[in-house]
C-alpha positions, 0 to 999 in steps of 0.5 A: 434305052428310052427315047423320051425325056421327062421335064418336070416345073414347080412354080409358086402353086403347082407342080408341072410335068411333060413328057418330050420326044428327041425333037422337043414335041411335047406328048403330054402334061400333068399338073399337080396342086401345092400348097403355101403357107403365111403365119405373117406379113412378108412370110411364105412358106412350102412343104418339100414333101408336099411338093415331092408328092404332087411331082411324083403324081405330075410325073405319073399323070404325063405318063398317062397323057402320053401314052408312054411306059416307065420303060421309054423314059431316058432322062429326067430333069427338074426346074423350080422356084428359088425356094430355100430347102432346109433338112436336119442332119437326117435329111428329114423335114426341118420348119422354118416357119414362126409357127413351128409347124414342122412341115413348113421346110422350104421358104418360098422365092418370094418371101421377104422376111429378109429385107434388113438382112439383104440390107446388111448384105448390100452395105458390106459393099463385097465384091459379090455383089458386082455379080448380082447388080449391086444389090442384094435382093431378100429373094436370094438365099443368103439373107435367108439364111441370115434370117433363119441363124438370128430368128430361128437358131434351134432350126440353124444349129439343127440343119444339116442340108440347105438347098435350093428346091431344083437341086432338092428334087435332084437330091430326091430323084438321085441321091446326089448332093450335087448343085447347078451352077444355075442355082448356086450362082443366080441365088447364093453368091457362088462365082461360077467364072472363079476358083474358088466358087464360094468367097469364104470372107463374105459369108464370115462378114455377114455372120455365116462363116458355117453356111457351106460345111452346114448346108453340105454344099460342094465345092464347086457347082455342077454344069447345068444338063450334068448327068448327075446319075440314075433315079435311085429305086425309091424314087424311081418308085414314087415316080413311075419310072425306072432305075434306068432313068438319069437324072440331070442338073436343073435350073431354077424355072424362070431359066428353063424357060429362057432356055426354052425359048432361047435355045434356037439362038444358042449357037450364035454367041454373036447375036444371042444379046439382040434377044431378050426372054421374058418369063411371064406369069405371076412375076415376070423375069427378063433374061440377056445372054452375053459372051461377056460380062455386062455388069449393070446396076440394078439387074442381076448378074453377070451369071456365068454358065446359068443358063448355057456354058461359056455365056453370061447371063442378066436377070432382071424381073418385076416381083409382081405383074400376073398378080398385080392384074388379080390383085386390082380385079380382087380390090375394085368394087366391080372385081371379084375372083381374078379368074380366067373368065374374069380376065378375058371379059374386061379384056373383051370390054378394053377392046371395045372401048378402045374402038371408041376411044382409041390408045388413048384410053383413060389416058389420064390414069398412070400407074407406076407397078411396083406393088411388091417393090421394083426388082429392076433396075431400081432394086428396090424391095421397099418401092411401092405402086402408085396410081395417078388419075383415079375418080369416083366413078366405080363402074365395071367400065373403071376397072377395065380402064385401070386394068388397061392402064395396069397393063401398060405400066408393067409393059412400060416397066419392061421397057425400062428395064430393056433400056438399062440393059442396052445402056450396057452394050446389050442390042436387045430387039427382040423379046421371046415371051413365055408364060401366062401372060401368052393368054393375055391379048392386051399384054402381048399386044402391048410388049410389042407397042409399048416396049417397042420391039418385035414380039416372039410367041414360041410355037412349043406348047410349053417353053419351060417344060420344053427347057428343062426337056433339053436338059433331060435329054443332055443328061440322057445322052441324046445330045452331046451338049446343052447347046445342040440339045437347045438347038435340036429341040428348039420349036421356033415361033410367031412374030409380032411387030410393033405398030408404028402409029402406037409409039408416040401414045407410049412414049409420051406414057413412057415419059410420065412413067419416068416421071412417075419414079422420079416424084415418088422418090421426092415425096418418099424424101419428104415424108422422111421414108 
């Protein structure tokens, strides 16, 4: 048998592989584009097969990197957006796209085209929805669904496979029709702590009672790190690798990151609630783990076995942080392409007016982030942004100023999210960040000052490959379980702490933020919104 691991990670714009020795070390990576499609407003849209190809080339590419034969492969894993996959009864590329071009099979996690049908959802006041916050989010399958049965019926009386994109690439490696208990219970309603797994009454009450029979999905949900069986010989083919490699059950990426960066404190039930991953990139998602359940309005969850066995899971997020920072560079008159040099320049010029002006930098701007509404704690798809303390002045030095100020509402918008956490029994601390915003000194600086807890940078060079690693390896047979897989290939991390002389500036910026929240619900009532 091989003594290497394959984890592989499709985000919003691309698909990621690595390859991971039995200790967690990554020896090399890969990165294959995809592309998105929008034919309107709030619609966004993936090619399966597209994506399928640029893993295939991932997967080939970290091989290369790292030096290593299809033979040394054991295990393979995969993890994903919460992108919907649907397939006909053949199992070929279904549209679920307005414009009817055939290749659009897969809506993209961050559609909202479903916002009345998530409406609906949530007025039915279903017991289901105690295990996601209270509220249905557009970003779930359910309402997706829903859409797609009144929008498009052709392409509902025609499917024959619905999935979520992490259990489509297992479908795709194996063959098996399997689901992770990560996807079917973070996005489609399942109960993972319950038999049955799937309430029948709710599906018939928001019209699709077929939705289970249709999709061809189990009846129960398989464990996350479940060896699902090996690589069937065409995939294998398009992979790179060999017959011999098992496949195991994944997540979807924001988890494999928690697991990633979490992974040390698996073990320690007791404790494991002082901690807090944050997935940070284009979004952001915040991840609790419980030995209870915490039920807490306005955060997703509690999650039974998503990320670990026998452990509950919160999730909250912010639908919008990475690229609500591109979004201000694209729109100031002093912007231009939000690129990686664009982004270190103003923070290179923030820190130099901060030596001038100290914290309180343009301390009259506020900004409240919610530019594709607030996923938590208010679970408001329909909350906008709001900036108070703008003037005339245009300048490369004024985009700096918002960018900075930007930067301090999403951080502040952690902060909220931590407190209605801890407000339920949570003792979080401590934050394992882990993503793009790694890159972004100003972020990192302000998730320690502004959040006020101790900041954990993971030393691994990749936590969301190295959490879908752990699971590669749990499928191979290189650990007995997904918990001494997650503490034997953990990679610890460095500390930053919070700077004392920092808290009064945010709390008092803290205090505006609530404020904030509060005048924008007044104006929105005023203007009958």
């Amino acid at each position: 048998m091989g003594e290497l691991v394959v984890g592989v990670d499709v985000g919003t714009g691309s698909a990621r592989a690595g390859v991971l020795d039995r200790r967690g070390t990554l020896l090399g990576r890969a990165e294959t584009p995809i592309d998105m499609n929008q034919p309107q407003t709030n619609h966004r849209e993936h090619d399966s097969e597209q994506i399928w190809a640029a893993v295939s080339a991932a997967v080939r590419g970290a091989l290369t990197a790292a030096g290593a034969a299809p033979s040394d492969i054991a295990g393979i894993s995969f993890d994903a957006t919460c992108s919907l996959v649907v397939r006909d009864r053949e199992g070929r590329p279904l549209s679920v796209s307005t414009s009817g071009e055939g290749r659009w099979d897969t809506i993209v996690w961050l559609d909202h085209r479903a916002l009345a049908e998530a409406e609906e959802c949530t007025a039915t006041g279903h017991r289901v929805l105690d295990y996601i916050g209270g509220v249905m989010s557009p970003e779930m399958e359910t309402p997706k669904l829903m859409w797609l049965k009144r929008h498009l019926p052709q392409c509902w009386e025609a499917a024959g496979y619905f999935f979520d994109l992490a259990d489509f690439l297992s479908w795709k490696a194996s063959g098996s029709l399997a689901r992770s208990q990560c996807t079917l219970t973070c996005k489609w309603t399942y109960l993972g702590h319950e038999g049955p797994g799937w309430q029948q009454d709710f599906f018939e009450r928001v019209g699709i009672a077929d939705m289970t029979q249709r999709g061809r999905l189990p009846d129960t949900a398989s464990p996350v790190g479940a060896d699902l069986g090996p690589l069937t010989a065409e995939a294998a083919e398009a992979l790179g690798l060999t017959t011999a490699c098992r496949v195991g059950a994944g997540l979807i990426d924001a988890h494999a990151g928690a697991l990633g960066v979490l992974g040390a404190h698996a073990a320690d039930r007791a404790a494991i609630d002082r901690h807090l991953a944050l997935i940070a990139g284009t979004s952001s998602c915040v991840m609790a783990l419980s030995a209870e359940p915490r039920p807490t309005q306005g955060v997703w969850g509690p999650y039974y076995g998503a990320v670990l066995p026998d452990c509950w899971l919160n999730e909250g997020g912010q639908s919008a942080t990475g690229a609500l920072l591109d979004h201000i560079i694209r729109w100031h008159g002093a912007g231009g392409a939000p690129d990686g040099a664009m982004h270190r320049a103003i923070a290179e010029r923030v820190m130099e007016l901060r030596r001038k002006e100290g914290l309180d930098l343009a301390g009259r701007l506020h900004v409240l982030p919610d530019f594709h509404g607030n996923r938590s704690p208010l679970a408001d798809p329909h909350a906008v942004g709001v900036i108070s303390g703008l003037t005339l002045d245009s300048s490369f030095d004024s985009l700096c100023r918002l960018y900075w100020r930007m930067a301090v509402g999403i951080a502040l918008g952690v902060r909220h999210i931590l407190e209605a956490l801890n407000a339920r029994g949570y003792g979080i601390d401590t934050l394992h960040v882990t993503g793009g915003h790694l890159k972004n000194p100003l972020l990192m600086e302000l998730y320690a000052d502004a959040a006020g807890c101790k900041v954990i940078e993971p030393a691994a060079e990749d936590a969301v490959l190295l959490g879908s690693g752990m699971v590669a390896a749990t499928a191979a047979g290189f650990y007995p379980s997904l918990v001494a897989a997650a503490g034997g290939m953990q990679q610890g991390g460095r500390e930053r702490r919070p700077n004392p002389a920092a808290r009064p500036r945010f709390d008092r910026d803290y205090a505006v933020f609530l404020k904030m929240h509060e005048q924008r619900r007044e104006l929105d009532d005023l203007g009958g919104c």
